[in-house]
Short mmCIF file of the C-alpha atoms (twelve columns), coordinates in Angstrom:
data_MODEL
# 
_entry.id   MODEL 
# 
loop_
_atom_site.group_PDB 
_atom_site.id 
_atom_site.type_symbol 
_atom_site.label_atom_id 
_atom_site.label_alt_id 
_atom_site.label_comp_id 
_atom_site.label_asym_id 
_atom_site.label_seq_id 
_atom_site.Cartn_x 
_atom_site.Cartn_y 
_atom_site.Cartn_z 
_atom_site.pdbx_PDB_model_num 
ATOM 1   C CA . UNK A 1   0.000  0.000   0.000  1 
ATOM 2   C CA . UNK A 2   0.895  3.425   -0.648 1 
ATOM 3   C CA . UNK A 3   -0.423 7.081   1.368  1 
ATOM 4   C CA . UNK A 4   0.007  10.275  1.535  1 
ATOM 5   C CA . UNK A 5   -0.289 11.440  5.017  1 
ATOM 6   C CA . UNK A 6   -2.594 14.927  4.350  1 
ATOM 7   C CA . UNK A 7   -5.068 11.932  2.886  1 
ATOM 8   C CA . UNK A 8   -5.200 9.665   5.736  1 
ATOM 9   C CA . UNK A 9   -3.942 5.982   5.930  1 
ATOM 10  C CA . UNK A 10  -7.031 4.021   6.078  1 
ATOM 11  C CA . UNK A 11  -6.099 1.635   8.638  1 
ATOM 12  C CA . UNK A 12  -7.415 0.773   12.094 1 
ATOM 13  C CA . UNK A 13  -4.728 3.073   14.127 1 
ATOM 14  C CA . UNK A 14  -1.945 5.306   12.432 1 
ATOM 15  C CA . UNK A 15  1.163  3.087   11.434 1 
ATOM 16  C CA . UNK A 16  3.988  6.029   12.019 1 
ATOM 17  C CA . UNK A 17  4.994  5.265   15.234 1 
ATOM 18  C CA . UNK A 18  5.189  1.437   14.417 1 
ATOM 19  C CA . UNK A 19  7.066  1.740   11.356 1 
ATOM 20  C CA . UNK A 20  9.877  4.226   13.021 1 
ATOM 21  C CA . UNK A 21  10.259 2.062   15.724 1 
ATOM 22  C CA . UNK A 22  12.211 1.202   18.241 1 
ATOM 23  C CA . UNK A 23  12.175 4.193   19.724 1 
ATOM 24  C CA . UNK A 24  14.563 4.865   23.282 1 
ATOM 25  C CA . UNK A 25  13.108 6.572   26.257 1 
ATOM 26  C CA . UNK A 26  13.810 9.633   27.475 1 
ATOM 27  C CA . UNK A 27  12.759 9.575   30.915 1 
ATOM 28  C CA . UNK A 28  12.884 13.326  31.528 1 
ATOM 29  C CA . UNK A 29  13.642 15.028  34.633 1 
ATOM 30  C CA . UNK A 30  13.214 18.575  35.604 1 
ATOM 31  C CA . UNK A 31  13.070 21.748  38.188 1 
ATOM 32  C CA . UNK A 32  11.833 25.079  38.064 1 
ATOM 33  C CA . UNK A 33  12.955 27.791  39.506 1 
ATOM 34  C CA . UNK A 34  10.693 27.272  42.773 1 
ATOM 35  C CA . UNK A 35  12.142 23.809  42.929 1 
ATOM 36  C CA . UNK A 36  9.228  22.023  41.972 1 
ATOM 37  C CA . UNK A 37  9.788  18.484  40.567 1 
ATOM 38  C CA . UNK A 38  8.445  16.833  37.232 1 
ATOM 39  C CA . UNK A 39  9.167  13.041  35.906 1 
ATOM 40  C CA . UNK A 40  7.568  12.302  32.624 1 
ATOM 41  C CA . UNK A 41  9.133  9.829   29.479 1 
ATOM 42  C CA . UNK A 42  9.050  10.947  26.172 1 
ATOM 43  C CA . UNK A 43  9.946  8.368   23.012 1 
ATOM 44  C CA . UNK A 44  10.337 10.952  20.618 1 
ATOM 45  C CA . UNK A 45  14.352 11.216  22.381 1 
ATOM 46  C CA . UNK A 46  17.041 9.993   21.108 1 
ATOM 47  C CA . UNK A 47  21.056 11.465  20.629 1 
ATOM 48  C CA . UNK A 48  22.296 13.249  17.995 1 
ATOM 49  C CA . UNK A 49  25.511 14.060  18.540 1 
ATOM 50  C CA . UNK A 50  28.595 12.453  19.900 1 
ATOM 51  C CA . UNK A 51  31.416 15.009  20.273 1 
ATOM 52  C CA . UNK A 52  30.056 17.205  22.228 1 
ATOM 53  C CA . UNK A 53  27.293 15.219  23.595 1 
ATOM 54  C CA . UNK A 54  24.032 15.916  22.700 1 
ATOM 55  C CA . UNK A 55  20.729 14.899  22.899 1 
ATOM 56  C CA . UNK A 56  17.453 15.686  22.894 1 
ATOM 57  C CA . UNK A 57  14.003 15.049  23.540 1 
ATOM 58  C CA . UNK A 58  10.153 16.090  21.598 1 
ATOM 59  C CA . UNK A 59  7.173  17.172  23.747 1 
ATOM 60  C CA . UNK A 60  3.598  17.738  22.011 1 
ATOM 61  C CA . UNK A 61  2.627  20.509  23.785 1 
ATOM 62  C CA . UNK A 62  4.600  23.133  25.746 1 
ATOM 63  C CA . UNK A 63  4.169  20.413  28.968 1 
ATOM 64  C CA . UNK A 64  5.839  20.961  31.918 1 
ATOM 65  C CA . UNK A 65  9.148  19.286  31.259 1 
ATOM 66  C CA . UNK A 66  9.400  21.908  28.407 1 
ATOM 67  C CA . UNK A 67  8.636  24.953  30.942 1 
ATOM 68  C CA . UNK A 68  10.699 23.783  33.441 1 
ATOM 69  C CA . UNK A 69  13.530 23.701  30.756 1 
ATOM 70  C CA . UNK A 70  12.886 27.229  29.892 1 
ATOM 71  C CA . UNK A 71  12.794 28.130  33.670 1 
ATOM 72  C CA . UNK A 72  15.917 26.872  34.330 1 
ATOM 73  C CA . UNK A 73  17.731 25.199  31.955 1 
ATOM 74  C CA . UNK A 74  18.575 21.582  32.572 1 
ATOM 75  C CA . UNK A 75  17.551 17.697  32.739 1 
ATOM 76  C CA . UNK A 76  18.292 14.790  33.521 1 
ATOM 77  C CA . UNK A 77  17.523 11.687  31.183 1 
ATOM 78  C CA . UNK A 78  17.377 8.689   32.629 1 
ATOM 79  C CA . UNK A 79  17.672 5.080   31.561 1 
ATOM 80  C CA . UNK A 80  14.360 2.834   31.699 1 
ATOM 81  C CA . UNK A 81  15.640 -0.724  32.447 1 
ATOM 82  C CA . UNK A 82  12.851 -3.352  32.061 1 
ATOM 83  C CA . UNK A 83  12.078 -3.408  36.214 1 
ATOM 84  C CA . UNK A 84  11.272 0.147   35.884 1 
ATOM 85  C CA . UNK A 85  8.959  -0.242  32.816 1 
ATOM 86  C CA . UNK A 86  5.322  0.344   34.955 1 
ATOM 87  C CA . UNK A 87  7.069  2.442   37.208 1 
ATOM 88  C CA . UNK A 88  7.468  4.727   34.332 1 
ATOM 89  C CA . UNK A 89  4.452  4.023   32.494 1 
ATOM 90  C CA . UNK A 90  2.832  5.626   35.976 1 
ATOM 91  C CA . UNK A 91  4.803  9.002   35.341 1 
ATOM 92  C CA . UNK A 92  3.517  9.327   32.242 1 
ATOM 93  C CA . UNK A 93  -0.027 10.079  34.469 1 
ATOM 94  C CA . UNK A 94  -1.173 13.614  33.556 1 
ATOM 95  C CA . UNK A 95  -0.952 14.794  37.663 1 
ATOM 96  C CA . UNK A 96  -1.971 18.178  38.491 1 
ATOM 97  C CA . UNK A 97  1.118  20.559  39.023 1 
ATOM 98  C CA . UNK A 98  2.463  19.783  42.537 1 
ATOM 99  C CA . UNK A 99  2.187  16.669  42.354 1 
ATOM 100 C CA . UNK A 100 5.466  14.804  42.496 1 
ATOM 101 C CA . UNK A 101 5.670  11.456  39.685 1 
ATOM 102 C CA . UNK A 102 8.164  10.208  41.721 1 
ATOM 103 C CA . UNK A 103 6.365  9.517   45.085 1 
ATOM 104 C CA . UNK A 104 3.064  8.599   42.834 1 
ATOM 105 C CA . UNK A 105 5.266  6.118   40.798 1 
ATOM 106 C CA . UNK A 106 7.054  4.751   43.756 1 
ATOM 107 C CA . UNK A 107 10.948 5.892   42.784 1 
ATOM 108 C CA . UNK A 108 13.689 7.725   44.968 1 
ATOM 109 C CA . UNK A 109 14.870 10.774  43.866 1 
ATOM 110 C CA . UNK A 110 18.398 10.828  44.100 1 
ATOM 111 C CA . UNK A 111 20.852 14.247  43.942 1 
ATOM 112 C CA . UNK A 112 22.140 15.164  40.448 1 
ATOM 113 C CA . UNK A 113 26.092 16.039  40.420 1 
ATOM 114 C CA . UNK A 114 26.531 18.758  38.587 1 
ATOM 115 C CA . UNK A 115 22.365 19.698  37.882 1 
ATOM 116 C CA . UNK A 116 19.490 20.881  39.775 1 
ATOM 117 C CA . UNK A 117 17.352 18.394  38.902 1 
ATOM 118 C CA . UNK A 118 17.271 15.079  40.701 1 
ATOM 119 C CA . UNK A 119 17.558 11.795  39.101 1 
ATOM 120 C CA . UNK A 120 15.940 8.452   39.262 1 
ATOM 121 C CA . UNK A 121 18.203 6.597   41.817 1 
ATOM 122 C CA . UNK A 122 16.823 2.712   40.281 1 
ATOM 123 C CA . UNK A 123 17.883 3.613   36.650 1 
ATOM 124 C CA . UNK A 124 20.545 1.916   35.232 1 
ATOM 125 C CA . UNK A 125 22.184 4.839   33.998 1 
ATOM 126 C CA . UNK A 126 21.268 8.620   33.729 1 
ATOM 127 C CA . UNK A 127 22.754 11.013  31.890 1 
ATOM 128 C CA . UNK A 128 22.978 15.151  33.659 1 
ATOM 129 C CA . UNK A 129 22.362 17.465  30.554 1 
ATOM 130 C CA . UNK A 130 22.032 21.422  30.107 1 
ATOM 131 C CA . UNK A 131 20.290 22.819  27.891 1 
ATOM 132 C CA . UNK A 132 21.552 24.503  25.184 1 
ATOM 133 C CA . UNK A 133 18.177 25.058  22.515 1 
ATOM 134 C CA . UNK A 134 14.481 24.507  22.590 1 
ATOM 135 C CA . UNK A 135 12.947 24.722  18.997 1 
ATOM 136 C CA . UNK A 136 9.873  24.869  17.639 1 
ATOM 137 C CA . UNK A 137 9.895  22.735  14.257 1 
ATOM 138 C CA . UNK A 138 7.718  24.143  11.749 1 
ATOM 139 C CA . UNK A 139 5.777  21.809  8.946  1 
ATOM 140 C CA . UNK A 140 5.799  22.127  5.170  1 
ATOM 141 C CA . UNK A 141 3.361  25.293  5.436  1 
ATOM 142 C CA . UNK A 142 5.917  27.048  7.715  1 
ATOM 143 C CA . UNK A 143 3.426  26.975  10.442 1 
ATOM 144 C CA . UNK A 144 4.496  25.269  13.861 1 
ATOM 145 C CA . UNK A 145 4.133  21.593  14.314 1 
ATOM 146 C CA . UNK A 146 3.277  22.075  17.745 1 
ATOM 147 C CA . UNK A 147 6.053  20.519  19.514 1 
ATOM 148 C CA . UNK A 148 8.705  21.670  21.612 1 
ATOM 149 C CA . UNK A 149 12.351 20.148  21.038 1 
ATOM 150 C CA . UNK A 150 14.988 20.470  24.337 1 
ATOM 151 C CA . UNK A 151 18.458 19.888  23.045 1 
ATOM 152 C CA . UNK A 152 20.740 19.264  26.327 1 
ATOM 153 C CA . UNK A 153 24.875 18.796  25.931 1 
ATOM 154 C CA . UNK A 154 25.412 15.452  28.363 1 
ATOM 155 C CA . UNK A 155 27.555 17.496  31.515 1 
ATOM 156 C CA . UNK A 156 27.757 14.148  33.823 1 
ATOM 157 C CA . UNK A 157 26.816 10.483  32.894 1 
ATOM 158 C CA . UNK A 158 25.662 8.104   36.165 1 
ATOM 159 C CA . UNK A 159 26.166 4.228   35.479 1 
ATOM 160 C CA . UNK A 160 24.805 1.893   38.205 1 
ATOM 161 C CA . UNK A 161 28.040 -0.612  38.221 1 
ATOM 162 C CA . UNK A 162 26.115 -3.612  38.360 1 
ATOM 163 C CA . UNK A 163 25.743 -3.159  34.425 1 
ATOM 164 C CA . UNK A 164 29.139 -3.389  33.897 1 
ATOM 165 C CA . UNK A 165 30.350 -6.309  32.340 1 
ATOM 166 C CA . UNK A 166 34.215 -7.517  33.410 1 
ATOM 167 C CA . UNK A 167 35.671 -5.630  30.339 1 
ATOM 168 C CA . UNK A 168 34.072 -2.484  31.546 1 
ATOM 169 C CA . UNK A 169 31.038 -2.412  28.573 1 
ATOM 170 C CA . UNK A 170 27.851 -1.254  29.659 1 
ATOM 171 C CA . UNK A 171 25.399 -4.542  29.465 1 
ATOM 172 C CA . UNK A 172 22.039 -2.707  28.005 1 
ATOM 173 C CA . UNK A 173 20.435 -6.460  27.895 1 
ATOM 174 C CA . UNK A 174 21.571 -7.037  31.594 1 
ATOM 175 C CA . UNK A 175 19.950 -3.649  31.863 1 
ATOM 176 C CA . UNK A 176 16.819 -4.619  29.934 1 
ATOM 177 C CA . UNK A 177 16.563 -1.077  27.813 1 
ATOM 178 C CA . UNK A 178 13.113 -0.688  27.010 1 
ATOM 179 C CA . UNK A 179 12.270 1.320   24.251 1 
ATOM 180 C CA . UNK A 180 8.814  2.587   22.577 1 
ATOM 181 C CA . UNK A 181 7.161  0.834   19.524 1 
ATOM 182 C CA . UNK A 182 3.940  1.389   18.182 1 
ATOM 183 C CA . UNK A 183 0.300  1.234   19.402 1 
ATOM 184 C CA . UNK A 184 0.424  0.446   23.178 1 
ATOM 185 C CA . UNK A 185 3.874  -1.889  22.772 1 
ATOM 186 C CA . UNK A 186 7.378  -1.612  23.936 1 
ATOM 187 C CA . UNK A 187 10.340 -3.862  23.720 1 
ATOM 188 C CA . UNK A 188 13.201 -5.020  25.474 1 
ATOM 189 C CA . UNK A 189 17.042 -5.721  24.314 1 
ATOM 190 C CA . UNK A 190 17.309 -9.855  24.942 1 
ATOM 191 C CA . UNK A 191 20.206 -10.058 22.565 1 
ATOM 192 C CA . UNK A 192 22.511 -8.092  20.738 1 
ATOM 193 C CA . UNK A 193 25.364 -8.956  17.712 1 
ATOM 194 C CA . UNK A 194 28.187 -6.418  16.456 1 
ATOM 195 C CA . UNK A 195 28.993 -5.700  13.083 1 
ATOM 196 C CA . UNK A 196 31.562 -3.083  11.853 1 
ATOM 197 C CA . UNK A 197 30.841 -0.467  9.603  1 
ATOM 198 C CA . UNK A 198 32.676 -1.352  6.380  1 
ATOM 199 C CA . UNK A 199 35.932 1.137   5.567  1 
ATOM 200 C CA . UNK A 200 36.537 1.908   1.590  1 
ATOM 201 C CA . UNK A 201 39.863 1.520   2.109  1 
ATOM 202 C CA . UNK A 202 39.741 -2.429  2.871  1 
# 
């Protein structure tokens, strides 16, 4: 089958998300300048950039993780491993301001190094980021999509040890990354294989 977007797809539920898919999970958090608290995941994240390091994540809306960015400028993004998979599908709940994800979810905030924000002290890893844009992509029409995009340069990387293999590798199966697919599904990493990219030269 073949469709153009602006003339609908026909199907039960919108393929998009399933066909760019697996997605990783940015499980966001942030502080504003009262100190306030939010937790919420996006799976429109992902990182660009390795040298410096960047990444960033895509909110539909100006939600608070977005404000809070704009307030004062930082995140944390931290790693869903496959225990923590309800526990963040729990922050994604759409609490009233004030409300802190972490104590509804049932997770510790633990103290950021070298960012205000706290970070999820049961992720496997967690990555301290400042901001350094938010944009506001625009469509074909030049008109705004209506999404928000927080680019943050990685200042401090956390790595629970217990994912380290012997060689000093980070295990993400051990870690059970779970990433977004379409529709209501998610996956897990249960094996993984290496290849090398291929060099002209040989």
């Amino acid at each position: 089958m073949f469709y153009e977007p602006s003339n609908g797809h026909g199907l039960p539920h919108d393929p998009f998300k399933a066909i760019v898919s697996p997605r990783p999970i940015g499980w966001i958090s942030t502080m504003n300048g009262r100190g306030e608290v939010n937790l919420a995941p996006y799976s429109f994240f992902n990182a660009i950039c390795n040298n410096p390091l960047l990444v960033l994540f895509s909110s539909d809306g100006e939600k608070d993780s977005v404000s809070f960015a704009r307030e004062r400028p930082e995140f944390v993004a931290n790693l869903v491993g496959r225990e923590l998979a309800e526990k963040m599908n729990r922050s994604s709940v759409n609490a009233p301001r004030g409300v802190s994800e972490f104590g509804y979810s049932g997770l510790t905030p633990a103290p950021s190094r070298l960012v205000a924000p706290p970070r999820v002290a049961e992720a496997p890893a967690a990555l301290e980021c400042r901001v350094t844009e938010i944009l506001e992509p625009k469509g074909l029409d030049g008109g705004h999509a209506g999404v928000f995009v927080v680019v943050g340069e990685v200042v401090g990387v956390h790595i629970d040890e217990a994912f380290l293999t012997p060689e000093g590798l980070f295990d993400a199966v051990k870690a059970g990354n779970v990433s977004r697919l379409g529709y209501m599904d998610y996956s897990t990493i249960d094996a993984t294989f290496a290849m090398r990219r291929p060099r002209w030269e040989d």
